[in-house]
Each structure stands twice: as C-alpha cells, then as structure tokens.
N, C-alpha and C positions, 0 to 999 in steps of 0.2 A: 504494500500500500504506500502511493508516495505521501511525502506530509503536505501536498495538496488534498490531499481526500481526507487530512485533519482538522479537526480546532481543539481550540484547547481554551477554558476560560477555568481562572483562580478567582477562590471567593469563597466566604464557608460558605458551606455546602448543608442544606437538610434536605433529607425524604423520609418517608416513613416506609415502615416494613409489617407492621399492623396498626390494630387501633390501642389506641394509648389508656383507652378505658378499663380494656382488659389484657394487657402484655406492660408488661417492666422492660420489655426491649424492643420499643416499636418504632425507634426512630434512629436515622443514623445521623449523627452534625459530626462534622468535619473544621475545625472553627477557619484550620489555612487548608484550604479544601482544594482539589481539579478537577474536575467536570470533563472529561473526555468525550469527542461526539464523531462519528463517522459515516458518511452518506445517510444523514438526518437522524441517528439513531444513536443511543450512548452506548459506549463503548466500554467507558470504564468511569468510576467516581469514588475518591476516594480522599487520603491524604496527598496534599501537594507534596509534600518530602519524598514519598511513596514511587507517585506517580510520576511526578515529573523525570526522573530518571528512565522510567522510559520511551519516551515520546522520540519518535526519530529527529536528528540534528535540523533545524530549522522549522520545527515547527512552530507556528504561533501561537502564543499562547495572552488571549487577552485578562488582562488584569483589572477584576473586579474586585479588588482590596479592601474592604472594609464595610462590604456590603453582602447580602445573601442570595446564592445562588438556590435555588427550591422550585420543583414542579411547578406548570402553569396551572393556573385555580380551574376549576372545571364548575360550571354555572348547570346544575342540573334540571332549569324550569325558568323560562323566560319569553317572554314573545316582543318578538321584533317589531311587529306591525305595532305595539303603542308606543314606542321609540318615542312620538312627538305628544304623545298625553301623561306623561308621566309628570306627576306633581299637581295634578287634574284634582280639585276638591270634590267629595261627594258622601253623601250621609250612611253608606257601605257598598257592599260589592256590587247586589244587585243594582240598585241604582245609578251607580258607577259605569257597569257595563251598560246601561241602556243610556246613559249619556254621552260616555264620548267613546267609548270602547268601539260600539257598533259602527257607529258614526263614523269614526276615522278608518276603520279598516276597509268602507268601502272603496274607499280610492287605491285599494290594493287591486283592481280591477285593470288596474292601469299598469301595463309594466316599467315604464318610466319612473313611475313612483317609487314600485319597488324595488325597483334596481336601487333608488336614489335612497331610500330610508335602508337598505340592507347594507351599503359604501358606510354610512356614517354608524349604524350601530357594531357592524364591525371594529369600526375603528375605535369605537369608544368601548367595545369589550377587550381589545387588547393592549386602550391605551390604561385599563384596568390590571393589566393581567391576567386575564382569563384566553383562554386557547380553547378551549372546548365547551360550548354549551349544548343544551338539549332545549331545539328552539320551536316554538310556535310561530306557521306562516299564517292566511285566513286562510279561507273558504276556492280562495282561487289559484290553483292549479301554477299559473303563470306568477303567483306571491312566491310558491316552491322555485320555481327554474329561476327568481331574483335572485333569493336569496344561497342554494347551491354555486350556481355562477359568481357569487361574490366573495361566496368562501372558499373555492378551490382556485379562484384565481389568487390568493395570498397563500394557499397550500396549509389548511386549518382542518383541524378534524374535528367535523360539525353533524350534528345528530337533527332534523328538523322533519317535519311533516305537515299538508295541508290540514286544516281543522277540518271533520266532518259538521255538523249543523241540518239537521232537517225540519225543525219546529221550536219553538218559544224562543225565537230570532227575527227578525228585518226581513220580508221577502228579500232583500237585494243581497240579504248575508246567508240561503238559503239555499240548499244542493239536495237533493233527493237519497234514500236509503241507496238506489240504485242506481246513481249518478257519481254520488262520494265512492261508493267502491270502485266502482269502474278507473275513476281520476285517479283513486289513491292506488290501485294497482300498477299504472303507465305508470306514474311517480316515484312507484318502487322499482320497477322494471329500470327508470331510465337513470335512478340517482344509486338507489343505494348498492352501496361498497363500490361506488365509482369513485377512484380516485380514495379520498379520505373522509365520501359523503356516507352518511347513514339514513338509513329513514325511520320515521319512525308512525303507526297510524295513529291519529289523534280525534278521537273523539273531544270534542271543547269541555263537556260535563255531560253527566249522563242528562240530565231536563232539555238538553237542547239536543239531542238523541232519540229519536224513537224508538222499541224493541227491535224494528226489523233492522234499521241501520246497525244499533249495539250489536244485535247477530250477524251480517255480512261484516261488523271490523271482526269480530270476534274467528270469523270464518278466514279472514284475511292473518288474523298474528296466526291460524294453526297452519296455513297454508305457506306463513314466510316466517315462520320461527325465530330467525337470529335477524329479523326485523325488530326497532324497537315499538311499544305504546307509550305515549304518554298522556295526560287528563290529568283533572280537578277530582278532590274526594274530599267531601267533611271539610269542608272550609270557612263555612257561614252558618252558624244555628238557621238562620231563616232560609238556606240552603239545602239543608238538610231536613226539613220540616217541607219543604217543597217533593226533593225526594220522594219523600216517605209516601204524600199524598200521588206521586207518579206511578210509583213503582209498588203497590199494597204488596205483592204477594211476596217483596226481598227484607230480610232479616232487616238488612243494614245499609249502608250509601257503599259501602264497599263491599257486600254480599250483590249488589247489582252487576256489579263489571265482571265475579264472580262467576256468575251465572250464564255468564256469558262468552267466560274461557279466556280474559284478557288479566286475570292473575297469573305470573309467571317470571321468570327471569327477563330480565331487560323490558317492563312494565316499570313505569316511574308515576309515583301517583303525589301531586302539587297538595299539600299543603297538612293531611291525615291529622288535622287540629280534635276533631270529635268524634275519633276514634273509641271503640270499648277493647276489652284486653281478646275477647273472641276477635274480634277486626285483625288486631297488632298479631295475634298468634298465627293467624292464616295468613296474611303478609308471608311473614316470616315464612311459613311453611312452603308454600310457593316461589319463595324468591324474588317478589314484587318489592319495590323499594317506597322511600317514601322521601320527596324533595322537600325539605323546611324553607319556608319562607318569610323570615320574621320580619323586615323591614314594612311588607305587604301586609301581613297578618297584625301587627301596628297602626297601619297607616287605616287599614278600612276597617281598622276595630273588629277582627274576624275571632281573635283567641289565642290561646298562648302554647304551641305545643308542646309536648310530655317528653321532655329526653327519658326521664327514669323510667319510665313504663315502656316508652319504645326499647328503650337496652332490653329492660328484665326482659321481656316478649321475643328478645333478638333480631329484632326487626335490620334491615340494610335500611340506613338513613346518608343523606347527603344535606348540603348548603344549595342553596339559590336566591337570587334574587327577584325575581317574580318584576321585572320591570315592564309595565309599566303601572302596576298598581305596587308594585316595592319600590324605593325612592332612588336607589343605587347604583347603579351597573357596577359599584366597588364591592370585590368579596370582603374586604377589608372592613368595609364597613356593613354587611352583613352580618360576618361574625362580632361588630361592637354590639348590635342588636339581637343575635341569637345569645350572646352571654346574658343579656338584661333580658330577656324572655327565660332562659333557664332560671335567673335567683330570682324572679315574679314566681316561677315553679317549684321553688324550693329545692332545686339544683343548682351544681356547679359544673361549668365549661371550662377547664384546665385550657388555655393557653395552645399546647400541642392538642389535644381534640381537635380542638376549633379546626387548626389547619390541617388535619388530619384528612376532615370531613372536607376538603375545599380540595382537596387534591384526592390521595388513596382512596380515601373511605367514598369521593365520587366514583374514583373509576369501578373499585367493586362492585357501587352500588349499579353502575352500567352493566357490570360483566365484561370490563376493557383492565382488570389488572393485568399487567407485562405487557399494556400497549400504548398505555398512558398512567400519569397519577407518580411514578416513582421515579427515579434513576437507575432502576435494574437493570442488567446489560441486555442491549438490542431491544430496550422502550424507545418510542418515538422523543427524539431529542425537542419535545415540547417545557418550555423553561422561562424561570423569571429570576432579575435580578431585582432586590429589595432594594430600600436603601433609607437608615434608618436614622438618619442626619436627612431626609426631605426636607421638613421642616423645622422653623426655628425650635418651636416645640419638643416633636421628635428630638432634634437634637440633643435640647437641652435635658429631655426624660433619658435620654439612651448613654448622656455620661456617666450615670448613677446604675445601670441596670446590673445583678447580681447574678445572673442564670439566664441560659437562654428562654428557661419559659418568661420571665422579667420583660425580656426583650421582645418575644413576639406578642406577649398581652399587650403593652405598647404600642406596637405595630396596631394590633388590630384593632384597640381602641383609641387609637390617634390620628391612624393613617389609613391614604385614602387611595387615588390614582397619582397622586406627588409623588408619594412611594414605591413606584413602577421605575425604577431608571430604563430597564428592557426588558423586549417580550420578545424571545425564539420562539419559532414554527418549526418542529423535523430540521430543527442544526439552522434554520434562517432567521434574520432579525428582520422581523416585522414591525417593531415601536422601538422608537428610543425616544425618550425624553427630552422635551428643548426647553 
C-alpha cells in the first residue's frame, strides 16, 4: 500500500466497545491517540507512540493536538422536510403538525425545493457532527431521489424513506394503501444499499395509516428484511388516546405495528415516551429499537422518557433529535437535554452513556455495529474532531476538568456545532470549521 492510500490524524482518540451502563470496559481513550484510515475505512487506532512507528516513511499525519478524535454522532429520527419550521410555536404535537408541519411539506412536490432544503440540512447535520441519520422525506416519491442524490453526492451513509399517509392528512399530503407500496417499492429497488443509501419504509404514525396500508408496509419489511422501518409510537397522551379509539381490537400503540409484522431488527420507533413494561419487553424481544427525543418531547410538552425501565426491559435505545419539532440539529445539545429529562426521571446519564448512545449504542440500535458507530478495524472511517476550547466558556470549564467523563459532561452541556472543528465521511473531510 503506498502512503498515498494513507492518513493518519493525532488526537485523543475515544470509541466505545459496549454500553457503559452495563460493562466496566466499554470505552477505549487514547489521550495522544492515531487514528489510522485507509480507502475510507480504519485501519488501525490506537496509541500514537504505538502507532506511529508504523506508518510507512512519508506519511501524513494531520495533527489534531489537543482536541478529540470520536465516531460521527448518528441522529436516529429526524425529518428533513421541517428543516424550515423548526422553532415553529404550537400548543402540542397535534396541532403542530396541522399547522405548519402539513403545510410546509407540500412544497416537497416540487423537486427544486427538495433538492434545495436537502443541500442545506445536510450541511447543517455535518456542520453538527452527525454522518449518519435515519431521515424522514414526505409523501413524494421525488422528496426520496432529493434527498438520496444529496447525500451520496458528499458520500454519507444515510438511512431515509418516503412517508406513507392515506387518511387523517391534507388530500394534497395523501397517497393510497396501494399507491404508497407501489412508490415505496421502486424506492427501495432504486436506492437502497446503492452506494451508502438505505431505505427504510415509513409509515408517519399509525392514525395516519389505515389497516390495509399498515399491512402492504408490513408485507413490504417481510419481503425486504434488511430494509429498514421507521415511525412514531406513544409520543403524545392525546396520541395515544386517538390510537386507542382507531385501532379497538390492539392491546397497545405498539401492539398495533405488532400486529402487523413491523417489530423486528432495524425497526426504529420515534419517541416510546408511554410505553408499559409489556411494550418495552416485546421491543426488546424483537429487536425493535427505540429513538429518544428529548429536545422535541420538551419543546411540544409530549413527556419524559424512562431510561431505567427501558435498561431493566433491555430495550436497544439510541439519541435523536426529532428536528423539526426538536430544537437542535446539535447531538451535543441533545444529550444536555436527554441528561435533564433523565434526573426529571429520577435517573442518571453518566457523561460516556450519553455518547455512547450518539454513536455505538446508535449503530447497534440500526444493526450497523462494524460499519459504523466505532473505530474497529475496517469501520467506515466516519469521524469527528471535538474541540473543547470552542468557546470562551468551554475553554475556561475544560482548564479545571479532572476525568475524561468531566470533560465530555462539559462538552455536552456546553457545546454545540462550535465544537465541531471537522466532520470525515469514509476517510473525507466534509466540514471544517471557519
């Protein structure tokens, strides 16, 4: 291999190797660390002392000194199309979504638009830090080919899917039982595992679903298996009391999707706030995950989710920001808000959790560990460098810090997209900070 098909970046270095809730050994820090990458992929990470001895003569080695090299954050529940309503006031979710939610995504009709709002939340999820999200397009078909076409041309591995919708929506945000499959089929056919695209089928919630629809996705995840789903579950008491009145004959808002065959590995379900421990156990049992949203679950007054019942349950749990009803596109500032949602819970979020969940514990929660999420060798060299002098702030918190969990609570309750100096794609630098 010549030391052209090298890089080489110094900087301590963290990943994790489990979750820190339940292992004494889940994380590796390297404080003078090297990062090795080769045709987008790492190589080796480890001690700079270590490594750097064997690096062929001439190779480069860029130096990030004093700053931290760690996985890119992976946003497991997002939609793109509210990009431009975010920070939108409204008395909770449902009303929310019938004011500007609807509203705005019809212009997703338009591909120009799309194109144009898919350019700019890209850019602002990686001048976040985040590489990988699991993204909500709408209703239209040509909202999927914006937003794929905008993320394999920076070379991002991005999980998204058209929303299905066939009742309690906007005729114009409206597609048929046998229309949505149809589209979401070509859709999977044309994107997913093209390049570093995924797909994944998306029902928006089960009330804006009718049974036949919920059965053809349902028919669709057993037909494409290592396709992913994603949807809303248990998010709003007055959502779940709608549910109830839809759906008489289902236990629960997640005995619906159940029923349906869409509990499984690589099923991400947005928000599992009113959840019971029969719910969290069957999760669990299936392999279904659950994306936390607390910035959102905040902002539209929805509820406070259960880290401690999700653990005891064993549930796969991940971070997201739910933007545009979350405030954030920063996981940074996510996890300041999943800590203050945990001790409202009478829990605590340790510091390493937090990013635990923002990296590893997303990819698991995909079923993508050793392809993203850590520095294991031959992961996609997906990466961010910290930087925890951003601000004067930071700064002046990070002369005093005593431990690296010190350091990253800091980070994540200080910092924001400042603290982004670079974002890698597969060994490329896609952000750098100006």
């Amino acid at each position: 291999m010549s030391t052209t098909d090298l890089q080489a970046y110094r900087g301590s270095l963290l990943h994790f190797l489990a979750d820190p809730a339940f292992s004494d050994n889940a994380h590796a820090w390297h404080e003078d660390g090297l990062l090795i990458v080769a045709d987008g992929k790492v190589r080796a990470a480890g001690d700079y002392a270590t490594l750097h001895a064997t690096l062929p003569a001439g190779t480069m080695v860029h130096d990030y000194s004093g700053k931290l090299l760690m996985p890119g954050f992976i946003d497991t529940h997002i939609h793109y199309p509210q990009t431009d309503i975010i920070a939108s006031p409204s008395a909770g979710l449902l009303p929310w979504l019938e004011t500007y939610t609807f509203p705005a995504e019809r212009s997703f009709e338009h591909p120009e638009h799309a194109a144009g709002v898919a350019e700019f939340f890209l850019d602002e999820l990686l001048r976040c830090g985040t590489t990988t999200a699991m993204v909500y397009c709408t209703v239209h078909p040509q909202s999927v080919d914006a937003f794929f076409t905008a993320s394999e041309a920076r070379g991002l591995r991005m999980v998204a899917g058209k929303v299905l919708m066939d009742r309690n929506c906007p005729e114009f945000l409206r597609d048929t039982a046998e229309s949505g499959a149809r589209d979401t089929e070509a859709l999977i056919n044309r994107w997913h595992n093209h390049g570093r695209s995924q797909y994944a089928i998306t029902p928006r919630f089960a009330p804006t679903s009718t049974p036949e629809q919920l059965h053809l996705a349902g028919e669709l995840a057993r037909a494409y298996p290592d396709t992913y789903i994603q949807t809303h579950v248990s998010e709003n008491e007055a959502e779940c009391a709608w549910v109830r009145e839809l759906f008489p004959q289902s236990r629960s808002y997640i005995d619906v999707y159940d029923s349906y065959g869409m509990l499984r590995p690589r099923a991400m379900y947005g928000h599992c706030i009113w959840l019971d421990d029969a719910d969290r156990r069957r999760m669990a049992e299936t392999g279904a995950a659950a994306a936390i949203c607390p910035t959102s679950n905040l902002f539209l007054g929805s509820g406070l989710f259960d880290f401690e019942r999700a653990d005891q349950a064993g549930m796969l749990v991940a971070l997201a920001t739910d933007v545009g009803g979350g405030t954030s596109f920063s996981m940074l500032q996510t996890m300041n808000e999943a800590y203050k949602v945990a001790r409202l819970k009478g829990s605590h979020l340790p510091a390493l959790r937090m990013f635990y969940l923002a990296t590893l514990g997303a990819a698991r929660a995909m079923q993508l560990e050793g392809t993203i999420g850590n520095f294991a060798p031959g992961a996609e060299a997906d990466f961010i460098v910290v930087d925890p002098q951003a601000t004067p702030l930071l700064q002046r918190r990070s002369r005093s810090v005593a431990s690296l969990e010190e350091q990253l609570f800091a980070l994540a309750l200080l910092g924001d997209d400042r603290a982004i100096a670079a974002t890698y794609s597969g060994g490329r630098q896609v952000h750098v900070r100006t």
